[in-house]
Phi, psi and omega in degrees: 000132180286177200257001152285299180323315185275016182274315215264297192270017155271341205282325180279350164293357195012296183233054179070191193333300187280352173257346205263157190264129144341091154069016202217149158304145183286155183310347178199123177287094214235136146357143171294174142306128171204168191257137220244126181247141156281093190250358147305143147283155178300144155266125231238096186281284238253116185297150155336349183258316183285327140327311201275314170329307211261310192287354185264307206271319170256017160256348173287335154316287169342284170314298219252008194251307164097169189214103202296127188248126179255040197208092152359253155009281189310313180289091155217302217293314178280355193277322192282335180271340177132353171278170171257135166237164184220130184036243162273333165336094194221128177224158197222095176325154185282350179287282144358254176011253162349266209305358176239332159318322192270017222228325177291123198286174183239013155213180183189167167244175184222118179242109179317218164264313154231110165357310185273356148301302161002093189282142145263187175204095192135176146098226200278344191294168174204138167222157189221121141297184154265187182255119166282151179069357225255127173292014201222152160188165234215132177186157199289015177241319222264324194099224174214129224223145164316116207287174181222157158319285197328295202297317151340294178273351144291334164265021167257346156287342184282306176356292157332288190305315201287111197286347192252024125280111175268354180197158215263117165277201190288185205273102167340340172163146214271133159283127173251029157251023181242154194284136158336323179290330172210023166274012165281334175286288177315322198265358174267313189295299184303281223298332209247013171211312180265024162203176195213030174247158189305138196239171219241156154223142147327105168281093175231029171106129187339285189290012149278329196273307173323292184325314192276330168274349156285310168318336176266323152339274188327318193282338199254357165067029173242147191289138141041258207282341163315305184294323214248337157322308195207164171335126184230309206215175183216185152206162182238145197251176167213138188278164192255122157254167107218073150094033204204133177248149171249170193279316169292350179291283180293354183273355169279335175296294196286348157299318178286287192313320176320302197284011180076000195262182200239153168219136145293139193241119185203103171298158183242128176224107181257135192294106204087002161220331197229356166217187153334137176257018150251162204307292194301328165292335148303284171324302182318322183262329180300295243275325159298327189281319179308310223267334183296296142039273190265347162297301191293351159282343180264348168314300171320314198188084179290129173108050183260164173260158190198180197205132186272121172243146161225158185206062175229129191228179193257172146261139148335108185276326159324302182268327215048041188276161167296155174225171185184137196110333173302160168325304181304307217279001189274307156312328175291317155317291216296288192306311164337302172301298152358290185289321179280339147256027132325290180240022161090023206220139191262171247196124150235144176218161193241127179275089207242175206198142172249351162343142174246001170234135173312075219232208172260007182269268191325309193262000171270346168311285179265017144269354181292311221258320169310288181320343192256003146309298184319302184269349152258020179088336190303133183273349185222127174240150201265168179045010196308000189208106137124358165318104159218146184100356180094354180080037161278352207240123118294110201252068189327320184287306182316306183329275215277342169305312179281338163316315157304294202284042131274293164303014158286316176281315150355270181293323171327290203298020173286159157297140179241123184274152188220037162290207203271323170298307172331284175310326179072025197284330158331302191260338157310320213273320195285318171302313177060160175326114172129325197269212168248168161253342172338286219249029175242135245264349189278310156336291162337305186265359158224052200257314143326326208215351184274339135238192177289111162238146214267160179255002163279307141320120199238095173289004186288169173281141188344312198271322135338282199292319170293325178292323200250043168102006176059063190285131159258174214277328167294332167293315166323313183297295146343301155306340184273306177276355156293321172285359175269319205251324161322336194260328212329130173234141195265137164346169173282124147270126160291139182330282181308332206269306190300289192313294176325306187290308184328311189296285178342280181299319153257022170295314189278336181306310184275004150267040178099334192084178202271157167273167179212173208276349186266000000 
C-alpha cells in the first residue's frame, strides 16, 4: 500500500480506539493523532530595539518597582537567593533575573498516562487544548445552563474524541452540582478514565494539588520516584494583576516544581484595566509579572520545566468588558512570542472569543486569536476548543466547530514538498493546453488526500443545501457531537490500576477532601 492510501485509510478509521463507532462508521473522518510542527516563521512586530526596550522595561519593574508576593514561603525562598524584600514587596536585579532564566529548559515533554500521548512543549511544536473553568455551558437543546457532572464528562469526551486535542486542560466546565470539597476527586478520576491524554491540576490549595499528582501517579501506574523523573501533568498559574502573585498559586506551583512537574506561568493582563492601556506596556508588565515566577521554580529545581503564557488583551473601553479576538490581541501575542523566545522560554496562548453565541463573530473572534497562536510561535494554545463569553461559556456546537478550523491549521502547517510528483510536469505535458485534470492517473491516486476535507462545513451549492433543510453551521455541529458521545468508547484502563484510583478517591472523600469556604 503507498503512503497515500495509508494516509486515506487512517484518516477513515478516525479517531482510534476512543473515535470509533458501535456497528457504524465513525461520525467523522478526522485527522490521526499526530505531533504538529509550525514550519512558518513567527511574525516578529518589533526590531531588535524594540525587543531590548520591553526587556528594559520589565526588568526595571523588577529592579526599582518591585512585585508583591502573597506567600510567605516564596518570599523566604527569593529573600535567601538574593532578592530584596520589603514586606511583600519583592524586587530582583536583572542580573538575578537572566541567571535563573537561563536554567529553564526551551522545550520538554509531558507523558500521560499512555505514551503514545506524549506531548512535547517548545521548539517549532503546537498542542491545543479544551476550554477550561468556564462556569456556564450551552448547546442549541439545552440553552445555556449552569455547569454539571454530566456536561463535564461530555466534554471531556469530546477531549478524548477529538485527535487534534492533545491535551486535557483544566475542567471543560466547573460542575457545580459537585461540592467543592471533593469535586477535584471526581473530576481527576473522569479526566484520568475517560481520556488517557496529559491532564492539568488547579493551584487552588494544597490537597488539591497534591491529590491530582497522586491521582495521576496512580494512573500512570508509577512509583514515587518514577513520577518524580520526568514531566506527567502540569498546572498553569496566573499573577493577580497590576503586579501580584497570590498565595494558592504559587504555593501549587512550587509543589509541583519539588516534583519535577512543569507550571505555565500566565499573567491575564487586560490593557486599560489590569495594565497600561497601550498594548506593549501591557506586555511589558505581564513579561515581569512571568518572570519573577519562573525565578522561583528555577530556585526551587533548577532546569524544572516551565512555560511564559500570555493573555493579554484589551477592554472595551466603553463598557469595560473584556475583549478578545482583536487586531491588539493579535500584536500583542506576536511581541509576547518575541519575548519568550527572548529568554528561551516555549510561549501558551489562548483560543478566546467575547461572543456570546456560535455565531460569525466567535468564529472570526478565534480565528484572530488562532492566527495570532499560529503567527507568533505558541507551543501551547490554551481553551482551544468550545470557548465563549469571554469563558464564561462552554459551548458544545463551538467545541466541534473550532475543532474543524484546528485541523485546518494542522494541515495548512504540513510541510510542503517539492518533488517530482509535486510539480506534476508529467501530468501538465500529458493534459496539454485546453484540458482537464479531472481524469488523470496523477489525480486519481491522489484525489482523497490532496486536500482538506471539513466535517462541518458544508461545501455544496444553494440548491443542495436548501433541498436538505437549509442546515447552518451550529446545527450541523449539534448533530455531530450527539453522534460523537453516543459511539464515545472511553480508552483501556488495567483493571487494578482503575480500582486503586477509585480506592483513592474514596479514601479522600471520606477525610474530607479539599477544605473550603463554606
Amino acid at each position: 500500500m503507498n503512503e497515500v492510501s495509508a494516509e486515506a485509510k487512517h484518516r477513515r478509521r478516525g479517531g482510534g480506539r476512543a473515535g470509533n463507532v458501535r456497528g457504524k462508521g465513525p461520525a467523522i473522518s478526522q485527522l490521526p493523532w499526530q505531533e504538529v510542527i509550525n514550519i512558518d516563521n513567527p511574525t516578529e512586530p518589533l526590531p531588535p530595539e524594540g525587543v531590548a526596550a520591553v526587556h528594559d522595561g520589565a526588568m526595571r519593574i523588577l529592579e526599582e518597582i518591585g512585585i508583591e508576593i502573597l506567600n510567605p514561603e516564596a518570599i523566604q525562598i527569593l529573600k535567601d537567593a538574593g532578592a530584596t524584600v520589603n514586606g511583600e514587596n519583592v524586587r530582583m536585579g536583572r542580573d538575578m533575573v537572566m541567571e535563573y532564566i537561563a536554567k529553564a529548559p526551551s522545550h520538554f515533554t509531558i507523558t500521560p498516562r499512555n505514551p503514545a500521548k506524549t506531548i512535547t512543549i517548545g521548539d517549532r511544536r503546537i498542542v491545543f487544548g479544551n476550554v477550561s473553568s468556564p462556569p456556564n455551558y450551552s448547546n442549541l437543546d439545552e440553552g445555556r445552563k449552569s455547569g454539571t457532572h454530566k456536561a463535564y464528562q461530555d466534554f471531556i469526551k469530546l477531549t478524548q474524541y477529538f485527535n487534534c486535542i492533545h491535551f486535557a486542560g483544566g475542567y471543560p466546565v466547573e460542575p457545580m452540582d459537585l461540592h467543592p470539597s471533593i469535586r477535584h476527586l471526581d473530576c481527576l478520576y473522569d479526566k484520568l478514565t475517560l481520556t488517557d491524554k496529559v491532564v492539568h491540576a488547579y493551584s487552588l490549595g494544597a490537597e488539591r494539588v497534591e491529590d491530582v499528582m497522586e491521582m495521576t501517579r496512580i494512573a500512570c501506574g508509577l512509583t514515587h520516584e518514577e513520577f518524580n523523573a520526568k514531566p506527567r501533568m502540569y498546572t498553569n498559574i496566573n499573577s493577580t494583576s497590576p503586579l501580584k502573585h497570590d498565595f494558592p498559586m504559587l504555593d501549587g506551583m512550587m509543589r509541583l516544581a519539588r516534583r519535577g512537574q512543569p507550571t505555565v506561568v500566565t499573567p491575564f493582563t487586560l490593557a486599560g484595566a489590569m495594565a497600561p492601556v497601550t498594548m506593549v506596556g501591557a506586555v511589558t508588565q505581564s513579561i515581569a509579572e512571568a518572570l519573577i515566577a519562573i525565578v522561583l521554580i528555577q530556585i526551587i529545581k533548577p532546569g524544572c520545566p516551565c512555560a511564559i503564557g500570555t493573555f493579554t488583551s484589551n477592554v472595551d473601553m466603553k463598557t469595560g468588558a473584556p475583549a478578545f479576538g482583536t487586531p491588539d490581541y493579535v500584536r500583542a501575542t506576536q511581541v509576547t512570542g518575541q519575548m519568550a523566545r527572548y529568554y528561551g522560554l516555549p510561549l501558551r496562548s489562548t483560543n478566546a472569543c467575547a461572543a456570546n453565541c456560535p455565531d460569525a463573530q466567535a468564529a472570526w473572534e478565534s480565528m484572530f486569536s488562532m492566527w495570532a497562536a499560529v503567527t507568533s510561535g505558541t507551543n501551547i494554545v490554551y481553551h482551544a476548543a468550545g470557548w465563549l463569553e469571554g469563558g464564561l461559556c462552554a459551548s458544545y456546537e463551538k467545541f466541534v466547530m473550532d475543532c474543524d478550523v484546528l485541523q485546518q491549521f494542522i494541515w495548512y502547517m504540513k510541510p510542503v514538498t517539492t518533488g517530482p510528483d509535486d510539480i506534476a510536469l508529467d501530468a501538465i505535458k500529458d493534459v496539454g493546453p485546453g484540458g482537464h485534470f479531472f481524469g488523470t492517473p496523477h489525480t486519481q491516486e491522489r484525489y482523497e488526500t490532496a486536500f482538506y476535507s471539513p466535517f462541518v462545513s458544508d461545501w455544496s451549492n444553494f440548491e443542495n443545501w436548501q433541498d436538505r433543510g437549509s442546515i447552518r453551521t451550529p446545527e450541523r455541529a449539534n448533530k455531530l457531537w450527539k453522534q460523537i458521545l453516543a459511539e464515545f468508547e472511553a480508552p483501556p484502563m488495567d483493571e487494578a490500576i482503575r480500582e486503586e484510583l477509585a480506592a483513592f478517591v474514596e479514601k479522600r472523600k471520606a477525610e474530607g477532601g479539599a477544605p473550603t469556604d463554606f
